[in-house]
C-alpha positions as a Markdown table, in Angstrom:
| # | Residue | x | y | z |
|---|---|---|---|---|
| 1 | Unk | 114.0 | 128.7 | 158.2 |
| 2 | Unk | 114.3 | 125.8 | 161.1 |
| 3 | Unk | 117.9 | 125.0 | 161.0 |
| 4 | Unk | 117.7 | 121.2 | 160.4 |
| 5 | Unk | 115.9 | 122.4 | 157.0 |
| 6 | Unk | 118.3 | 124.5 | 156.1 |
| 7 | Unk | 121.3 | 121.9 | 157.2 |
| 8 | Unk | 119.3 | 119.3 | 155.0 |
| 9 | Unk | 119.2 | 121.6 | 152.1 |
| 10 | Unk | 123.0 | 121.8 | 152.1 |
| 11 | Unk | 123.8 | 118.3 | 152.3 |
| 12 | Unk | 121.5 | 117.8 | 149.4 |
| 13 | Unk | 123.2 | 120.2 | 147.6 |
| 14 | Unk | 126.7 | 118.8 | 147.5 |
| 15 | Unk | 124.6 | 116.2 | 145.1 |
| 16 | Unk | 124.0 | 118.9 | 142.4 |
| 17 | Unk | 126.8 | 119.9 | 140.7 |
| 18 | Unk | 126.0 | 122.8 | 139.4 |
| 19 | Unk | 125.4 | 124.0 | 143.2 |
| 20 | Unk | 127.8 | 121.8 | 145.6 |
| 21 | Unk | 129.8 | 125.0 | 146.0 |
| 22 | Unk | 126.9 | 127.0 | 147.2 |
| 23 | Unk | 127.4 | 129.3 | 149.8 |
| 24 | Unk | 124.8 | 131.8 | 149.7 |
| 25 | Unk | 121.5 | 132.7 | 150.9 |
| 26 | Unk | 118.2 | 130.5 | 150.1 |
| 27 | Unk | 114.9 | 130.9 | 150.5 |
| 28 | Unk | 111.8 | 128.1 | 150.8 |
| 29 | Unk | 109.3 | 128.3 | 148.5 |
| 30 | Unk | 105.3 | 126.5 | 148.4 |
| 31 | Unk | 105.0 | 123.0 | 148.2 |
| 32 | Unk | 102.2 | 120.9 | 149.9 |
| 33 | Unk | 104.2 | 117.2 | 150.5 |
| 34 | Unk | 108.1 | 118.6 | 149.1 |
| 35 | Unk | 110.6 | 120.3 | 150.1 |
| 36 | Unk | 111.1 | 123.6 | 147.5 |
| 37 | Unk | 113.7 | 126.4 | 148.1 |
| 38 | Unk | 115.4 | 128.8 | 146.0 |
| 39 | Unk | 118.8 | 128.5 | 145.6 |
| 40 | Unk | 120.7 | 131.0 | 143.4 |
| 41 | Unk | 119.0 | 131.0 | 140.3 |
| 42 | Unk | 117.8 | 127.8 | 140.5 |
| 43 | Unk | 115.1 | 126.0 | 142.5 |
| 44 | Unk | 115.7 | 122.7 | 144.2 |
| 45 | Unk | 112.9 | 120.3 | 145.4 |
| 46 | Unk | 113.8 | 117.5 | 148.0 |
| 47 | Unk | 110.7 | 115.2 | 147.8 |
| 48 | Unk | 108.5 | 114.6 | 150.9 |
| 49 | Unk | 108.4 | 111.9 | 153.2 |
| 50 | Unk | 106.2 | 108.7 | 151.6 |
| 51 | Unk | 106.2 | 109.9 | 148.2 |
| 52 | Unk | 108.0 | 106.9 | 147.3 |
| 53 | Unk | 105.1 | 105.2 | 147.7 |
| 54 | Unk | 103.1 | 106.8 | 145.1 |
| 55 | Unk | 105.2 | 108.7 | 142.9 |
| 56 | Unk | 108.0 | 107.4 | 140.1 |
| 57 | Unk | 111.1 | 109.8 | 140.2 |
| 58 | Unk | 112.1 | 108.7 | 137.2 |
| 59 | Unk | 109.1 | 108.9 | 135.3 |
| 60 | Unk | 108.7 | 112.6 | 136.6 |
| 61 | Unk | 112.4 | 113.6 | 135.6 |
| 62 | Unk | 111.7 | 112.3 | 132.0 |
| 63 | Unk | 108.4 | 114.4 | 131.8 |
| 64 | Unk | 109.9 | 117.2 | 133.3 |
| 65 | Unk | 112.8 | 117.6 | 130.6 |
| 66 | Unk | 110.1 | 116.8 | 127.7 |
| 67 | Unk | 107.8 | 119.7 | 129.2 |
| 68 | Unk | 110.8 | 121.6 | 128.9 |
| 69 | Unk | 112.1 | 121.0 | 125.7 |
| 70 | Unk | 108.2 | 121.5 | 124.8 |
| 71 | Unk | 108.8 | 125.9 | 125.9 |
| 72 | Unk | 106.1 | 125.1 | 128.8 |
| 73 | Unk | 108.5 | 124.4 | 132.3 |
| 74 | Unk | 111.7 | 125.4 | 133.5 |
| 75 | Unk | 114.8 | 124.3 | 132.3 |
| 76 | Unk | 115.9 | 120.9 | 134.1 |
| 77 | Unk | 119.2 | 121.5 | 136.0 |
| 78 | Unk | 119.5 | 118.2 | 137.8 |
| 79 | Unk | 117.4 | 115.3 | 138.4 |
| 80 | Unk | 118.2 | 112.2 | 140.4 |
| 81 | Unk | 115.7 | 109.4 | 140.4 |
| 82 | Unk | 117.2 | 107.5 | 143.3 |
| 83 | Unk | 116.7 | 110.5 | 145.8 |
| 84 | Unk | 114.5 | 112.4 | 144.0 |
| 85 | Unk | 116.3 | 115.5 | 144.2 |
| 86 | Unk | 115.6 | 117.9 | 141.3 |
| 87 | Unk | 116.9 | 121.2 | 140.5 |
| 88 | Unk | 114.9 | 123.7 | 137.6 |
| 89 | Unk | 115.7 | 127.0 | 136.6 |
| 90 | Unk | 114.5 | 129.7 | 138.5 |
| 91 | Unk | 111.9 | 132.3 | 136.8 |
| 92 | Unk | 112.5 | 135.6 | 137.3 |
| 93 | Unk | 109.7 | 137.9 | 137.6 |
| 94 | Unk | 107.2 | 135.4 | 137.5 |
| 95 | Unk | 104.3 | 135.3 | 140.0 |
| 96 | Unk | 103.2 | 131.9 | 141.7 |
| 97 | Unk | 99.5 | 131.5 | 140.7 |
| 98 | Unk | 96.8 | 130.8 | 143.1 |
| 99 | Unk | 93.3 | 131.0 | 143.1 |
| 100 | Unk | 93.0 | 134.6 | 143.5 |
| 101 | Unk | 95.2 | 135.6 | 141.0 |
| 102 | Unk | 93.7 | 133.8 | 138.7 |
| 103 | Unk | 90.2 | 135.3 | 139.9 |
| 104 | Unk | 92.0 | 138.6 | 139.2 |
| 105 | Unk | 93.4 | 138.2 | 136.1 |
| 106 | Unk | 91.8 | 136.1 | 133.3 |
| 107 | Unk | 94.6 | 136.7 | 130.7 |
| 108 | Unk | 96.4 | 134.4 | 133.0 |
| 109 | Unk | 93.4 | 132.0 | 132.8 |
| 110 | Unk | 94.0 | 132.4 | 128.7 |
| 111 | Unk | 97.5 | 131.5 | 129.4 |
| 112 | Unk | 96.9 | 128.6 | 131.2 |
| 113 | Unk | 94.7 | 127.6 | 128.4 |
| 114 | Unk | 97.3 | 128.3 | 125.7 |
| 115 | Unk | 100.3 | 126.9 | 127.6 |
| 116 | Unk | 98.4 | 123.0 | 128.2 |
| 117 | Unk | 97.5 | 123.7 | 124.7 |
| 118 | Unk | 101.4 | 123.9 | 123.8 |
| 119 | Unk | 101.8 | 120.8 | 126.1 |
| 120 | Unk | 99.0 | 118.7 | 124.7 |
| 121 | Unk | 100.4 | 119.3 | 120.9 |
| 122 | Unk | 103.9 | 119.2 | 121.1 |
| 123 | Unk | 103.9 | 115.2 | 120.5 |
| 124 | Unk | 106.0 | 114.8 | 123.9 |
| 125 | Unk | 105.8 | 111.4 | 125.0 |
| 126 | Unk | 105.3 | 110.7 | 128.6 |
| 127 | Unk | 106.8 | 107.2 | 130.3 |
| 128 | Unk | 103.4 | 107.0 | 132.7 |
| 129 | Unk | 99.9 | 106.6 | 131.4 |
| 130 | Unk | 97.8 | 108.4 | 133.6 |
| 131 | Unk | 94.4 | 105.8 | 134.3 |
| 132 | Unk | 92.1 | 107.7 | 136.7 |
| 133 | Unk | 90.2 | 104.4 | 137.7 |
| 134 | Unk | 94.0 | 102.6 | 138.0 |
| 135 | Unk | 95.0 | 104.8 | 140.3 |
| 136 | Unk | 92.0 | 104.6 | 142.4 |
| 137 | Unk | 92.8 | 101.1 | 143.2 |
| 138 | Unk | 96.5 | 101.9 | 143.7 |
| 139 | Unk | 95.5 | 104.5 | 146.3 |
| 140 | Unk | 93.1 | 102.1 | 148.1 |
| 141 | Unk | 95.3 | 99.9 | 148.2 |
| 142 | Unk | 97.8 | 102.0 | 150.3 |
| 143 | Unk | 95.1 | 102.9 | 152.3 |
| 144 | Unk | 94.4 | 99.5 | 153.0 |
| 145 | Unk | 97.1 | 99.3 | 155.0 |
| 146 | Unk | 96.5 | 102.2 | 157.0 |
| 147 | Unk | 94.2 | 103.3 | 159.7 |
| 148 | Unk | 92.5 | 106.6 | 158.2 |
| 149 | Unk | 88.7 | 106.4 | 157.2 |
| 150 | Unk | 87.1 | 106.7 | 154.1 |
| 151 | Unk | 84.5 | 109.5 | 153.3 |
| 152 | Unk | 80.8 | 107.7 | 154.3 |
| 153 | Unk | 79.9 | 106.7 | 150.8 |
| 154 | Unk | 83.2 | 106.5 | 149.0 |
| 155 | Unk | 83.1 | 103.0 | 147.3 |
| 156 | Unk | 79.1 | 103.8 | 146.5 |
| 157 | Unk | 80.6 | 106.7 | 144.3 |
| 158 | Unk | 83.3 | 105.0 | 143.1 |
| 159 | Unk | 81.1 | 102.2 | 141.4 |
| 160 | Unk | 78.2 | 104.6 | 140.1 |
| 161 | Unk | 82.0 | 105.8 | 138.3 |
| 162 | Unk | 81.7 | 102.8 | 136.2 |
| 163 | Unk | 79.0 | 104.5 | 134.3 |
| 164 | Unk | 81.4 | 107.8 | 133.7 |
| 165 | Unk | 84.0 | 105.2 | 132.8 |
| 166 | Unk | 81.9 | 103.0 | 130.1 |
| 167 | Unk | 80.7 | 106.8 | 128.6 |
| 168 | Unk | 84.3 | 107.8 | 128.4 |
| 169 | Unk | 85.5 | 104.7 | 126.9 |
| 170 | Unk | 82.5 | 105.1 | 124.4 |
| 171 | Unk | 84.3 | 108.2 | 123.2 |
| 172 | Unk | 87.8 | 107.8 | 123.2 |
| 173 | Unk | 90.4 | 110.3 | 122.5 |
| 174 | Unk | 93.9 | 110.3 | 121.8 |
| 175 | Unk | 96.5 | 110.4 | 124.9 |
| 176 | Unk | 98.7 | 113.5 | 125.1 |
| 177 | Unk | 101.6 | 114.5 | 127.4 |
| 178 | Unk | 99.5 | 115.9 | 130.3 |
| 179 | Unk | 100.9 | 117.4 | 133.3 |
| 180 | Unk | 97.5 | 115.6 | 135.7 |
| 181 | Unk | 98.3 | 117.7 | 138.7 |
| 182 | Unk | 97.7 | 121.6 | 138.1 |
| 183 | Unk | 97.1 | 123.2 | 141.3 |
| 184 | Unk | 97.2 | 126.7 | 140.9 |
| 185 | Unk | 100.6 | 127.3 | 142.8 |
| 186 | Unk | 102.1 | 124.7 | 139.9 |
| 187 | Unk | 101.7 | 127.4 | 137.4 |
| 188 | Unk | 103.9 | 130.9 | 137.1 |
| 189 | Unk | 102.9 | 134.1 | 135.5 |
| 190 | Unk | 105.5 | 136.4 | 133.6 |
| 191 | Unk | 102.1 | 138.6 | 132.5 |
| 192 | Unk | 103.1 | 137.2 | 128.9 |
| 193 | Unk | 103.1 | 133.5 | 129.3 |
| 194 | Unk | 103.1 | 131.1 | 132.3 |
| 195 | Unk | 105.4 | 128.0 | 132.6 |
| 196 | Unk | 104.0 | 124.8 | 134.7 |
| 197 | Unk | 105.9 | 123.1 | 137.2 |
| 198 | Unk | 106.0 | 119.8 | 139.4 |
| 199 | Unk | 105.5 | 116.9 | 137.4 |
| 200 | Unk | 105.2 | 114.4 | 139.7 |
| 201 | Unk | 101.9 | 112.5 | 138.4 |
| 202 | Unk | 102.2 | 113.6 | 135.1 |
| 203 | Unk | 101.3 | 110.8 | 132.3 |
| 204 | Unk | 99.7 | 110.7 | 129.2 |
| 205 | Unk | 95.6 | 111.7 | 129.9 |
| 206 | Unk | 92.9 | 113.1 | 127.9 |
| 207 | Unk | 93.8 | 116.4 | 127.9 |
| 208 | Unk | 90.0 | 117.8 | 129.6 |
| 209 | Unk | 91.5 | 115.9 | 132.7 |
| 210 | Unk | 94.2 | 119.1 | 132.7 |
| 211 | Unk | 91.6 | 121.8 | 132.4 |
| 212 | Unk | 89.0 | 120.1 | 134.5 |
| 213 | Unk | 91.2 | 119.8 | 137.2 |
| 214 | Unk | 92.4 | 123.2 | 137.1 |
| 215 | Unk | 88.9 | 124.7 | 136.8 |
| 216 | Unk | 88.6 | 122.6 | 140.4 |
| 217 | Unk | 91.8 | 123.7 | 141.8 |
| 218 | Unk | 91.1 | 127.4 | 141.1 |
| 219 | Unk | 87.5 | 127.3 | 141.9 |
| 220 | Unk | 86.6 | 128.6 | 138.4 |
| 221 | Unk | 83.2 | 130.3 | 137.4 |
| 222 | Unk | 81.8 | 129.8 | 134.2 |
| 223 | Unk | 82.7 | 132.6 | 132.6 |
| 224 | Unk | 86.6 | 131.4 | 134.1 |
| 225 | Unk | 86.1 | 128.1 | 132.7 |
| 226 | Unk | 84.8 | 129.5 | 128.9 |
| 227 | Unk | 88.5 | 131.3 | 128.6 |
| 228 | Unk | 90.1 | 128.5 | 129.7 |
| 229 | Unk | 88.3 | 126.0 | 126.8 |
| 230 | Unk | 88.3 | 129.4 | 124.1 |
| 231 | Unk | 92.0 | 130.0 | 124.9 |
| 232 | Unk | 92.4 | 126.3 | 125.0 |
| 233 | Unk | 90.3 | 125.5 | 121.5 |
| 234 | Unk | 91.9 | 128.6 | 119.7 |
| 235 | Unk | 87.5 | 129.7 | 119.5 |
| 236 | Unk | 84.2 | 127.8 | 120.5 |
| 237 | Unk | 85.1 | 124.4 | 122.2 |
| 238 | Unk | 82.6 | 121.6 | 121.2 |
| 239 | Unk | 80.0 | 120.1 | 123.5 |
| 240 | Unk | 82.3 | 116.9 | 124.1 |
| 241 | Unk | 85.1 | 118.7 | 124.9 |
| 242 | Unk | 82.9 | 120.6 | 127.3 |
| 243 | Unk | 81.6 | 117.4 | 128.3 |
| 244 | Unk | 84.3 | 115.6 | 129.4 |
| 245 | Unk | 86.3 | 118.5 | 131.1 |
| 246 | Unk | 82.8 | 119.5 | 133.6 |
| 247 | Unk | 83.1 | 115.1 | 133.7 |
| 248 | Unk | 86.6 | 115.5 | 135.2 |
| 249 | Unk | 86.0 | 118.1 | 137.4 |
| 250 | Unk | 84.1 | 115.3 | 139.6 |
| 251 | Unk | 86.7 | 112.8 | 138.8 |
| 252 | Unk | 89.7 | 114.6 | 139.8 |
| 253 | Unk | 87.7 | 115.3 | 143.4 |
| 254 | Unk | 87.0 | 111.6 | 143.3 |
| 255 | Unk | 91.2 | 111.2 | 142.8 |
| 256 | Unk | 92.5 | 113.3 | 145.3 |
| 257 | Unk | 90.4 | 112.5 | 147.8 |
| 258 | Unk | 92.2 | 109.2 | 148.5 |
| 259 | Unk | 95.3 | 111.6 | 148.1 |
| 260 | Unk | 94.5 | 113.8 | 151.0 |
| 261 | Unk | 94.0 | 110.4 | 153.3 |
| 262 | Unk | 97.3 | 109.6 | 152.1 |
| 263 | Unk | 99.0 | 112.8 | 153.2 |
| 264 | Unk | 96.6 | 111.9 | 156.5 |
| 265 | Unk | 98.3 | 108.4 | 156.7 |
| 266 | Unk | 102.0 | 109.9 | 156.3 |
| 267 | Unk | 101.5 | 112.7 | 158.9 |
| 268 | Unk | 101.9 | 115.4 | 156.6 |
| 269 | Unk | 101.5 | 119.0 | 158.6 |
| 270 | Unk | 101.4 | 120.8 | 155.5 |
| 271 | Unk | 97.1 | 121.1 | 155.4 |
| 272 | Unk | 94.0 | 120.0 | 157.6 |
| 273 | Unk | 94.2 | 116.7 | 155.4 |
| 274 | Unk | 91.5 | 115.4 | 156.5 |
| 275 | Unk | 89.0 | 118.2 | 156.2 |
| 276 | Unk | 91.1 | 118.3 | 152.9 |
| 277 | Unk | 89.6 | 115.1 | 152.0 |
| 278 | Unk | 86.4 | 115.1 | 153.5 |
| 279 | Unk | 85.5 | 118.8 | 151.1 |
| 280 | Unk | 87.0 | 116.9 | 148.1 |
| 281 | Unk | 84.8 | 113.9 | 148.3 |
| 282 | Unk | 81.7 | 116.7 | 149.3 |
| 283 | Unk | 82.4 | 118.7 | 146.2 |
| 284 | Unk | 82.6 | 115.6 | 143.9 |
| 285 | Unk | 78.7 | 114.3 | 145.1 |
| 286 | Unk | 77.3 | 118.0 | 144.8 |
| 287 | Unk | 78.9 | 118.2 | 140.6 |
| 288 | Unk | 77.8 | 114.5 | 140.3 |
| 289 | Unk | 74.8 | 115.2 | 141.5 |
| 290 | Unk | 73.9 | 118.0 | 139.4 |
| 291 | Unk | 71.8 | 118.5 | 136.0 |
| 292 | Unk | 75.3 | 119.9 | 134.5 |
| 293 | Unk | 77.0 | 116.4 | 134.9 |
| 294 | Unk | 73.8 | 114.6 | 133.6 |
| 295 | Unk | 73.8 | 116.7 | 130.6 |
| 296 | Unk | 77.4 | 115.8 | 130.0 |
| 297 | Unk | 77.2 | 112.0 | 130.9 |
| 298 | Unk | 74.2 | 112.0 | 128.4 |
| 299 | Unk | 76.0 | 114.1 | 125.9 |
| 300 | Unk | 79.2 | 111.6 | 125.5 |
| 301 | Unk | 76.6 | 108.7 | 125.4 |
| 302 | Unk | 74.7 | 109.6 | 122.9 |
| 303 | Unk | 77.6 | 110.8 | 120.8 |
């Protein structure tokens, strides 16, 4: 680990009390705009550069204690909203998801099911409400400001949206405590259940936006996506269920597009961000442009 990481990681822990005394080894862990290391038996997160921009710390730390207290993420040690510092339990034993495990393992796909299941009842209550078409305006808006270039075609998508949006809106369903972010590395696999971490954009959402994204994030086949919605439903999902998640698989692409050109923007080495982008917004025209999201459009407006 560069030394001016490390040297930064141990300032930031005299903030913590549980750790100011720290002395011993740490380790850095994933994270595609953060900061994540384990420390002891916990795991500390200094946030990335701009994230202030786009992300509520306090909102987060209140979302990441209810997800807690709801059996489904880590216990919170520490959270400060002012510097976004925020220190969880670490897991023991537990595997950091990815694409390819979950391709190798779907009883973790069925877990992932059954643990947004246990998010999406346990009557948390979220500060943020998570409103795709919101956000897209909040994230153009950054952008406006910035020098990076949209995908050709962007805005042509974003207003053939506002037929997705009237069908949505046509069948409403009740907000839950969603977590809105689940890349594969936010989830962690004992074998027997997996917890879900980083709740930066969390918010209440229709809870298809969760497994849609996810299906997206871990490039899920159909047979991939039918555990996920079985495990999810407790048996056979119903078509508007179905509907709306396939629906936010395009959406989601449509989201994090702008996200990628905001990591661009900030100069975030993590990832290629814009190649990043550019696949996102690809991905999102191919699924919109397919007979699968016609049926589904049609099916929630006729419902």
């Amino acid at each position: 680990m560069p030394d001016n990481t490390e040297s930064m990681l141990r300032t930031s822990l005299s903030d913590i009390p549980s750790l100011a005394g720290y002395t011993g080894p740490v380790e850095r862990l994933g994270g595609l705009t953060n900061l994540v290391f384990r420390v002891g038996d916990a795991c500390v997160r200094l946030p990335g550069a701009g994230t202030e921009e786009y992300i509520n710390r306090a909102h987060e730390a209140v979302a990441a204690r209810a997800a807690a207290d709801a059996g489904v993420s880590p216990e919170v040690i520490h959270a400060d909203p002012e510097t976004g510092i925020m220190a969880t339990r670490f897991v023991e034993g537990a595997t950091t998801m990815t694409p390819d495990a979950f391709r190798a393992d779907i009883g973790a796909v069925r877990r992932a099911g059954e643990a947004f299941r246990q998010l999406h009842t346990s009557g948390a209550q979220f500060p943020f409400t998570f409103e795709l078409f919101a956000m897209i305006d909040e994230y153009l808006a950054i952008l406006s400001t910035r020098e990076v270039a949209l995908p050709e075609g962007y805005h042509d998508v974003v207003s053939e949206a506002q037929t997705v949006r009237a069908a949505l809106a046509r069948n409403p369903v009740d907000l839950v405590a969603c977590h809105c972010d689940p890349l594969c590395e936010n989830f962690i696999d004992t074998g027997e259940r997996i917890f879900i971490v980083d709740w930066e954009y969390s918010g209440m959402n229709d809870p298809m936006w969760d497994l849609g994204d996810l299906s997206v994030e871990g490039e899920f086949d159909a047979r991939q996506d039918q555990a996920l919605l079985q495990a999810y439903c407790g048996g056979t999902p119903n078509s508007a269920d179905q509907a709306r998640m396939i629906i936010y698989k395009a959406m989601c692409d449509l989201l994090w597009t702008l996200w990628g050109l905001i990591q661009l923007a900030n100069g975030n080495p993590a990832e290629d961000f814009r190649a990043y982008a550019d696949g996102r917004f690809a991905r999102c025209r191919k699924l919109i442009a397919s007979a699968e999201f016609a049926d589904s459009l049609s099916t929630l407006q006729t419902a």
